[in-house]
C-alpha positions as CSV (number, residue, x, y, z in Angstrom):
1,X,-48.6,-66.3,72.0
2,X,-48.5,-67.7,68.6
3,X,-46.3,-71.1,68.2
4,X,-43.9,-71.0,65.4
5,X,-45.7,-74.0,63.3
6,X,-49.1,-71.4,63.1
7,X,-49.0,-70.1,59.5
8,X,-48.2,-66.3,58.9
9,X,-50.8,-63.6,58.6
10,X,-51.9,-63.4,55.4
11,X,-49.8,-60.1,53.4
12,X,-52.5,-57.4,53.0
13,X,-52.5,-56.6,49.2
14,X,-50.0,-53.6,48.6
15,X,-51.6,-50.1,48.2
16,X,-50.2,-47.8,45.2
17,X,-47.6,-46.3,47.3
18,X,-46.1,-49.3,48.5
19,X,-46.1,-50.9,44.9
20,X,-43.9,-47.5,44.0
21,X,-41.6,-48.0,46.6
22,X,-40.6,-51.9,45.9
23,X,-40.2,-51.4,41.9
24,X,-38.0,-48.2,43.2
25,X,-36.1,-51.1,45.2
26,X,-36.2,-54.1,42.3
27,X,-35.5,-51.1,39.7
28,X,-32.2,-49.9,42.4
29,X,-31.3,-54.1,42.7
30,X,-31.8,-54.0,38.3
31,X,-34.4,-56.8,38.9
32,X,-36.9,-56.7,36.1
33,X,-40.4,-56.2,37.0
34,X,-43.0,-57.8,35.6
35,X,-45.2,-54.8,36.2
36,X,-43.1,-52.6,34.8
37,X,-42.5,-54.2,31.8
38,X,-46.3,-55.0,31.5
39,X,-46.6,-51.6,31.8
40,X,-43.9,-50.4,29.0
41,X,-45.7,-52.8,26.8
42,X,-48.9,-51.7,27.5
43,X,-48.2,-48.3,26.5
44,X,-46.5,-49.2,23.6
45,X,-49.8,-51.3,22.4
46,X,-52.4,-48.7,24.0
47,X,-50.5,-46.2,21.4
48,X,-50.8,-48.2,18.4
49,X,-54.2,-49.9,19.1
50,X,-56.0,-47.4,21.2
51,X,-59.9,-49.2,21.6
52,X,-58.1,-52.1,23.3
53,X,-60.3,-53.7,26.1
54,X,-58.5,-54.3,29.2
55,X,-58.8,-57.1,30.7
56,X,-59.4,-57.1,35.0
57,X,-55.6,-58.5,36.3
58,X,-54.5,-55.3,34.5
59,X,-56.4,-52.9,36.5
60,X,-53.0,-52.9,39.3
61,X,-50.5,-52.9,36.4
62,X,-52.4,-49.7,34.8
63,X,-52.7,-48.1,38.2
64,X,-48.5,-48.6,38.9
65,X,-47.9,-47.3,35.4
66,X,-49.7,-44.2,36.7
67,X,-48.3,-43.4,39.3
68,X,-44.7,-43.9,37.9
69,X,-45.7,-41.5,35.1
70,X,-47.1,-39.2,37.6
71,X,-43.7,-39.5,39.7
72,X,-41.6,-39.0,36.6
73,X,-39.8,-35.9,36.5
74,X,-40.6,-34.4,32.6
75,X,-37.0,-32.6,30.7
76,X,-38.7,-29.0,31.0
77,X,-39.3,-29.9,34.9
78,X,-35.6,-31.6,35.0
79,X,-33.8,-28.5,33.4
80,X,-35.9,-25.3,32.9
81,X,-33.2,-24.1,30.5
82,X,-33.0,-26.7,28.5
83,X,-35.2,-25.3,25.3
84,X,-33.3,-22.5,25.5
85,X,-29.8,-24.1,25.7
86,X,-30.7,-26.3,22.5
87,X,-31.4,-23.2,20.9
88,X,-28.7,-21.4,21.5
89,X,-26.4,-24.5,20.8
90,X,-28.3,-25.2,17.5
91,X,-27.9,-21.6,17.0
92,X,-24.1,-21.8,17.7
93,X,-24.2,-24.8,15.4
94,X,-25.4,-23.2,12.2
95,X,-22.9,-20.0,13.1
96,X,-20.0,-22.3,12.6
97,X,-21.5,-24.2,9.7
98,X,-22.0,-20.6,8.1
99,X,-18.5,-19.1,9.2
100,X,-16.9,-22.7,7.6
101,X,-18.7,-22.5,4.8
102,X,-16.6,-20.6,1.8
103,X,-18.8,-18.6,0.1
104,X,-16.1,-16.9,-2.3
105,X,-15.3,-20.2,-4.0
106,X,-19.2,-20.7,-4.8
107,X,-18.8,-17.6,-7.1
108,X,-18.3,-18.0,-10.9
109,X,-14.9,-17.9,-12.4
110,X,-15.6,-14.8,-14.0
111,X,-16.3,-12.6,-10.4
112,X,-13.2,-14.2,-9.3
113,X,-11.2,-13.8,-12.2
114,X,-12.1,-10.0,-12.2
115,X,-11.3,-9.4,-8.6
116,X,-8.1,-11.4,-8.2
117,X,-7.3,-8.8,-11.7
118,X,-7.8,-5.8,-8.7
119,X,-4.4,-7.3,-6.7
120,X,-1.0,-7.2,-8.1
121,X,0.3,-9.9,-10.5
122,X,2.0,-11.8,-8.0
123,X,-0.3,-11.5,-5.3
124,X,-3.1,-12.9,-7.6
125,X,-0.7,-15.9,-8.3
126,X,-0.2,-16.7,-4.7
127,X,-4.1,-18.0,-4.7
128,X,-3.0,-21.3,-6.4
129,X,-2.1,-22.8,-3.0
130,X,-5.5,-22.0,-1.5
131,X,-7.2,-25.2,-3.2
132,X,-8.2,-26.9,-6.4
133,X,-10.8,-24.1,-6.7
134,X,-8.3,-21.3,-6.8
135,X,-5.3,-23.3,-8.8
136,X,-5.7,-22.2,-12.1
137,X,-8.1,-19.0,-11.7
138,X,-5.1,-16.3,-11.8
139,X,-3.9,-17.8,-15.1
140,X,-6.9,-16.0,-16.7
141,X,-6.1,-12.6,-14.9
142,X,-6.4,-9.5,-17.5
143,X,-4.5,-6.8,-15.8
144,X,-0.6,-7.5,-15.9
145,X,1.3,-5.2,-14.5
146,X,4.8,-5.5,-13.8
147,X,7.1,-2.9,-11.9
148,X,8.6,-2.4,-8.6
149,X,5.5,-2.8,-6.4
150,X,3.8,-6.1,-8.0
151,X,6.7,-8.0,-8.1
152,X,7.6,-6.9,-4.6
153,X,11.2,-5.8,-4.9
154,X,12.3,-2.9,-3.0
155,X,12.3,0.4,-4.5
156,X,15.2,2.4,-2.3
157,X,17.5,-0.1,-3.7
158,X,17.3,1.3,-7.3
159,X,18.3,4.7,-6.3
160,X,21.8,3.6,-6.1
161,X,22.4,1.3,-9.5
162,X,24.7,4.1,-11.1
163,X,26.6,3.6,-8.0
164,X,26.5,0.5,-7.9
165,X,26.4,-1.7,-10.9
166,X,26.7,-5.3,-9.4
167,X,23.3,-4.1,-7.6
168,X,21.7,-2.8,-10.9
169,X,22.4,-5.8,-12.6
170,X,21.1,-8.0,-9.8
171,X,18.0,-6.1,-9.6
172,X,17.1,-6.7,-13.5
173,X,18.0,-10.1,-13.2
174,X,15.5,-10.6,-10.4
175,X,13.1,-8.8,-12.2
176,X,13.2,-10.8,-15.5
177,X,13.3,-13.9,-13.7
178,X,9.9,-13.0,-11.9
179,X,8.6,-11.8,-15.2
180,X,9.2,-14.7,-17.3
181,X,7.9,-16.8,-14.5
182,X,4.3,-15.5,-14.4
183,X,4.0,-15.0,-18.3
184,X,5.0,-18.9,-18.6
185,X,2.4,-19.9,-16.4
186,X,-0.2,-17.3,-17.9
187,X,-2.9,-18.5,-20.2
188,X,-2.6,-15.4,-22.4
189,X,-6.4,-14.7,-23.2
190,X,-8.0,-11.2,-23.8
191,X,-5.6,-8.8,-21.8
192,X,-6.8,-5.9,-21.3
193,X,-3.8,-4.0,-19.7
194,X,0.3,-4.9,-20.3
195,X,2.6,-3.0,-18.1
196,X,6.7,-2.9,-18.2
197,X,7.8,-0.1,-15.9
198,X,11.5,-1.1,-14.8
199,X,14.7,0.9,-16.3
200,X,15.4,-2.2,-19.2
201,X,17.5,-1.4,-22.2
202,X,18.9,-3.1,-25.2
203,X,20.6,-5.6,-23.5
204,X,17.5,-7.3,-22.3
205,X,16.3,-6.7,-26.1
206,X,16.0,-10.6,-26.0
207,X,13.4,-10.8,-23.1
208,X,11.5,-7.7,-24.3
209,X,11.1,-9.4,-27.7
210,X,9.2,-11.9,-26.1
211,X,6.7,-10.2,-24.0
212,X,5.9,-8.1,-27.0
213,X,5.0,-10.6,-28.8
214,X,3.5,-12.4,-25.9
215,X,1.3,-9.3,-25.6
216,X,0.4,-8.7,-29.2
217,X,-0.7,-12.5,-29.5
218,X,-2.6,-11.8,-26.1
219,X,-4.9,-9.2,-27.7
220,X,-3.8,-6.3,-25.3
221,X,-5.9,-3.6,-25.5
222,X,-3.5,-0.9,-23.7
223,X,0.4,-1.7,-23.6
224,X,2.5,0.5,-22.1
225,X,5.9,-0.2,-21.9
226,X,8.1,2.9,-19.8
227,X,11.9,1.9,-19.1
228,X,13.2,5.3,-18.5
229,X,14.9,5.6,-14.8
230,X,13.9,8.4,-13.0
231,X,16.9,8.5,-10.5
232,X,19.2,9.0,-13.4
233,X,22.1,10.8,-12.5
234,X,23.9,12.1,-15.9
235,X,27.1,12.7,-14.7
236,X,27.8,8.8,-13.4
237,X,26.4,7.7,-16.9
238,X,29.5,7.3,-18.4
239,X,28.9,4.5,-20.4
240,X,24.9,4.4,-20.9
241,X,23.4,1.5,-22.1
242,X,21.6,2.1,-25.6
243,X,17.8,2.0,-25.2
244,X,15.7,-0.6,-26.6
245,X,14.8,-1.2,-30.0
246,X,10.2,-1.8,-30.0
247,X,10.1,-4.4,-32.5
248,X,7.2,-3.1,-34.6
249,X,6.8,-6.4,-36.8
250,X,4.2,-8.7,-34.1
251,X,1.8,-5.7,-35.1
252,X,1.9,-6.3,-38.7
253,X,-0.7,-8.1,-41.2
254,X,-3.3,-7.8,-38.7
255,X,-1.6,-9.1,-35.5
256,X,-2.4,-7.5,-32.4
257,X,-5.4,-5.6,-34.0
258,X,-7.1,-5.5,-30.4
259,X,-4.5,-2.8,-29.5
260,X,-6.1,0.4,-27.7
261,X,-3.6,2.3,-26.1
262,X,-0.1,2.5,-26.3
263,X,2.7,4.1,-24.4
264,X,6.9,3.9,-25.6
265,X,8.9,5.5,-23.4
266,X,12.8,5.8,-23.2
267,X,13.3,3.1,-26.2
268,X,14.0,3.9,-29.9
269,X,11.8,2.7,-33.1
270,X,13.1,1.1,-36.2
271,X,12.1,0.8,-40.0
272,X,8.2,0.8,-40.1
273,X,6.8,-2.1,-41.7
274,X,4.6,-1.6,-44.8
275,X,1.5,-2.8,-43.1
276,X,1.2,-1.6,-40.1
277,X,-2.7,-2.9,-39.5
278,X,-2.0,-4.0,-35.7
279,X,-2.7,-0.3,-35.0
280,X,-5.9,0.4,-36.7
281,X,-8.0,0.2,-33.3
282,X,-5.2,2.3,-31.6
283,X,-7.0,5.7,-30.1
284,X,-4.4,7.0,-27.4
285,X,-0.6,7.3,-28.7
286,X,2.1,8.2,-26.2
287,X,5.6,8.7,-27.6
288,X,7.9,9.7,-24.8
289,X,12.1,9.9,-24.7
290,X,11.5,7.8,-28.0
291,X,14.8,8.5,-30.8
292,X,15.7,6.6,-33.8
293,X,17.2,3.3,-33.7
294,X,19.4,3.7,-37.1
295,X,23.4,3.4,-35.8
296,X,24.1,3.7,-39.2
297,X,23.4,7.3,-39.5
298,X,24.3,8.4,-35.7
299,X,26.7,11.0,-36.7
300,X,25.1,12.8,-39.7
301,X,22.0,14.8,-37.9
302,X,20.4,15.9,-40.2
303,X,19.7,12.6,-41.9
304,X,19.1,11.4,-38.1
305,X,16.8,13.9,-37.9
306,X,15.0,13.3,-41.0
307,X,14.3,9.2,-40.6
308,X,13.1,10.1,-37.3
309,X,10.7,12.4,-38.7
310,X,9.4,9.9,-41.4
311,X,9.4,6.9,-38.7
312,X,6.8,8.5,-36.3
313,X,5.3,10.2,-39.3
314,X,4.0,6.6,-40.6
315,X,3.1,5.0,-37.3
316,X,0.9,8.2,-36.4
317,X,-0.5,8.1,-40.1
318,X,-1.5,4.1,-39.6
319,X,-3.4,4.4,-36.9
320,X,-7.0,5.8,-38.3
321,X,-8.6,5.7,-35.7
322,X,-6.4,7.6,-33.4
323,X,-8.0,10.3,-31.1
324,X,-5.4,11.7,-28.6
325,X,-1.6,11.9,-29.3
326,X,1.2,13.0,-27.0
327,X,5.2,13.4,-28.2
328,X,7.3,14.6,-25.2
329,X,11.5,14.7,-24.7
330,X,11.7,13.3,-28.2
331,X,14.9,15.6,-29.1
332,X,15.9,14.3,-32.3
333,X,12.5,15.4,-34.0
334,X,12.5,18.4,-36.5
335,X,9.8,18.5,-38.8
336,X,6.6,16.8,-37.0
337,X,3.9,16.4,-39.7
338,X,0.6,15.7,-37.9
339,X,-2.0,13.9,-40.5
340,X,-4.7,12.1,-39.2
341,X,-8.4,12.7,-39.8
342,X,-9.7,11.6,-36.3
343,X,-7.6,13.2,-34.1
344,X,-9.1,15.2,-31.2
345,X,-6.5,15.8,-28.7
346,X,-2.6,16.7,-29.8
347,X,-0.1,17.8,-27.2
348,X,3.8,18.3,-28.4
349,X,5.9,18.9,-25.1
350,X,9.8,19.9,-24.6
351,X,10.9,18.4,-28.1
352,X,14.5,20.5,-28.0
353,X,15.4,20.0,-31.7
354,X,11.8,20.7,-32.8
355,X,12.1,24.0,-35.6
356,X,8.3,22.9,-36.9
357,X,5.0,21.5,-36.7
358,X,2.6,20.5,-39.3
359,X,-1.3,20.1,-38.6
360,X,-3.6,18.7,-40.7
361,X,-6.6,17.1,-38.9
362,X,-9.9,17.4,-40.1
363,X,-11.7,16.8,-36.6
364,X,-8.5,18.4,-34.0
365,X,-10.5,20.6,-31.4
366,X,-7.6,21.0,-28.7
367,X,-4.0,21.6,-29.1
368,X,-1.2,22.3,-26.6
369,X,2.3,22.9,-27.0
370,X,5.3,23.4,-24.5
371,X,8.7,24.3,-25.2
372,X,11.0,27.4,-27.2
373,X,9.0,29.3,-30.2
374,X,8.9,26.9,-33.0
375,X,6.7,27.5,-36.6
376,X,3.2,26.2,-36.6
377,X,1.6,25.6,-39.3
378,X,-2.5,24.8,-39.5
379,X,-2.8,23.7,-43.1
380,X,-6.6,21.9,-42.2
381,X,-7.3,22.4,-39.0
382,X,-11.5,23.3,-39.2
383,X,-12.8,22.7,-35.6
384,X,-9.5,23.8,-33.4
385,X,-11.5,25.5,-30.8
386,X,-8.8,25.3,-27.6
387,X,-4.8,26.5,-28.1
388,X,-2.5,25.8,-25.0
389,X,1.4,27.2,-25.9
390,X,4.1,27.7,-22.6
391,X,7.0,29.1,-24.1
392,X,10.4,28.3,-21.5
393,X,12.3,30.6,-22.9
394,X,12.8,34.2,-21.7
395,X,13.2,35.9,-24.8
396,X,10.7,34.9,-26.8
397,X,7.3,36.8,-27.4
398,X,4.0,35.4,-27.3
399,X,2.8,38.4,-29.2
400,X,4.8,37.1,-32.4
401,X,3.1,33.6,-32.1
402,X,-0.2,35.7,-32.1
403,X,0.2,37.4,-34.9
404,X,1.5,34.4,-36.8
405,X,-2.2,32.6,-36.3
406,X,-4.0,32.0,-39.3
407,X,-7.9,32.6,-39.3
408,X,-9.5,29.3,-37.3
409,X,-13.2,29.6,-37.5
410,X,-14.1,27.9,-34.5
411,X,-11.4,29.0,-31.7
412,X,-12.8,30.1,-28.8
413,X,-10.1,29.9,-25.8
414,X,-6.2,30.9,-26.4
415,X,-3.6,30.1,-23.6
416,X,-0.2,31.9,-24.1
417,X,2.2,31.6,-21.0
418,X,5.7,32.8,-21.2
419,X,8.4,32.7,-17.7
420,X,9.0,36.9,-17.7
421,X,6.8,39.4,-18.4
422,X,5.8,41.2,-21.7
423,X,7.0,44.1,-22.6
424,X,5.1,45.4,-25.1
425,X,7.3,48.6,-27.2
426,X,5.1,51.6,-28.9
């Protein structure tokens, strides 16, 4: 039996096992060990300095450091899904940068400008409040087109303005205040298109001065500018409004030279000016409902007649360079002279007061007419290959209109429709 003063037995030196299973112990208490923190060091400097001699009380340390690194579970072992999950979640990642990203606003102004011009005028203005990017962009918008549907006003409402006229004249006032509010904010550059279709007449003269102009300093290529109401009842029109006066002068000494196309309808025309060269570049004319704007002369007819005759006889002969014309519902025309050298295209449709026509166009090739027999005259008419005539009257023969036809070289198609059928006596 061993007395308590007899020493202990010496500790027999700890195998690797056992060395693993105290610095799992000191590591569980967070003692340091120096063996483990020989051993982190030693990797560290057998990394950067890898023909370092080790020296012979490093032997154990090397052996532990092992075995630890043996023991330790690697990330592929820990989670087998793991290179897959950081793919997927990278993947995920660079989804959501892509779907934040806005790609639309890296464009240049001028895609943007041209497909904000594809959306209504007031729809194109809402953008502003997107951001800085989108603020100022609709300002530059070419297409303006102002009516019922782009300004977002309900269209069953105007069916009943003769009815009601507090509701009529809401509705314009609505509509000019819109109007004037996007043509303030508008820069005004290069239009290409300038639309008016609302029922506006003379007393809103004021307003439509001032788009006119707006539009001629613009440099519109096509205006068009149609106030006639098609739910007009006649019989509630007891006091009509008179139609609007188009100011002809912003298209004088050059202004408004840009000018393409052009469309009047339901509004009257005054005195031409002397130089008319805003429509030298005008190719499409469209005179529709248009009368004479002369009060002056309102009761005498024939005179009536007669200035309206001589006013759309000058505007057609200014513009040189037109190619199709079109004069429909215009009652108080008589005798329609027709001279212009680079006409292609005329059509004369359901003018009621109309007794005559007068052609002379060196380059005319189609023709069509619509309404009673009238007397039509081809003074210089060289290339008219296609003539279109719809008589709406019962009683007249086409026959007559036939035999009436002078000698055209180059006709090769003749139209004649009549509403009853020909009887042809022997």
């Amino acid at each position: 039996m061993e007395s308590p003063s007899s020493p202990a037995p010496a500790t027999p030196p700890a195998t690797g096992d056992d060395c693993f299973a105290m610095k799992k112990w000191q590591f569980e208490l967070r003692k340091p060990s120096p063996a483990i923190h020989s051993a982190r060091q030693w990797r560290v400097v057998q990394s950067a300095k890898p023909q370092r001699r080790m020296r012979d009380h490093d032997a154990p340390i090397m052996s532990t450091a092992h075995q630890l690194h043996a023991h330790e579970p690697s990330r592929d072992a820990m989670s087998p899904c793991s290179g897959s999950l950081n793919k997927m979640m990278c993947t995920q990642d660079v989804e959501q940068t892509v779907q934040n990203c806005d790609w639309i606003s890296t464009l240049p102004d001028d895609i943007l400008i041209k497909i904000l011009s594809l959306l209504t005028v007031s729809d194109a203005a809402m953008t502003d409040c997107l951001s800085t990017r989108w603020r100022h962009l609709w300002k530059n918008v070419d297409c303006l087109i102002f009516d019922l549907y782009s300004l977002r006003m309900p269209e069953s409402e105007i069916c009943y303005y003769h009815q009601k006229p507090c509701l009529r004249k809401a509705q314009v006032t609505k509509f000019v205040r819109k109007t004037n509010g996007l043509l303030r904010n508008h820069y005004g550059n290069r239009i290409k298109e300038f639309t008016i279709r609302f029922p506006l007449t003379s007393v809103n003269a004021s307003e439509l001065d001032h788009w006119i102009r707006f539009a001629a300093s613009a440099s519109t290529e096509k205006l068009c500018l149609d106030f006639y109401d098609k739910n007009r009842s006649s019989c509630l029109d007891i006091f009509p409004d008179e139609p609007y006066n188009f100011i002809l002068s912003p298209f004088s000494n050059g202004r408004g030279c840009q000018l393409s196309e052009l469309t009047l309808s339901n509004c009257s025309l005054g005195t031409t000016p002397e130089n008319l060269s805003g429509f030298a570049c005008l190719h499409f004319l469209k005179l529709s409902r248009v009368s004479l704007a002369d009060a002056a002369v309102s009761n005498i007819k024939l005179s009536r007649v007669s200035l309206a005759d001589a006013a759309v006889s000058n505007i057609i002969s200014s513009c040189c360079a037109l190619r199709s014309l079109i004069i429909e519902f215009c009652d108080q025309l008589f005798h329609l002279t027709i001279t212009c050298s680079q006409l292609l295209n005329l059509n004369v449709e359901f003018c009621n007061d109309l007794s005559s026509v007068c052609i002379h166009a060196d380059n005319l090739e189609k023709f069509t007419y619509k309404g009673h027999n009238v007397n039509i005259e081809y003074k210089y008419a060289p290339f008219l290959d296609i003539i279109r005539v719809y008589f709406t009257e019962k009683d007249e023969c086409p026959l007559d209109f036939i035999s009436a036809l002078p000698k055209l070289p180059k006709l090769e198609t003749l139209i004649l429709q009549c509403p009853a059928p020909v009887q042809v006596r022997k």
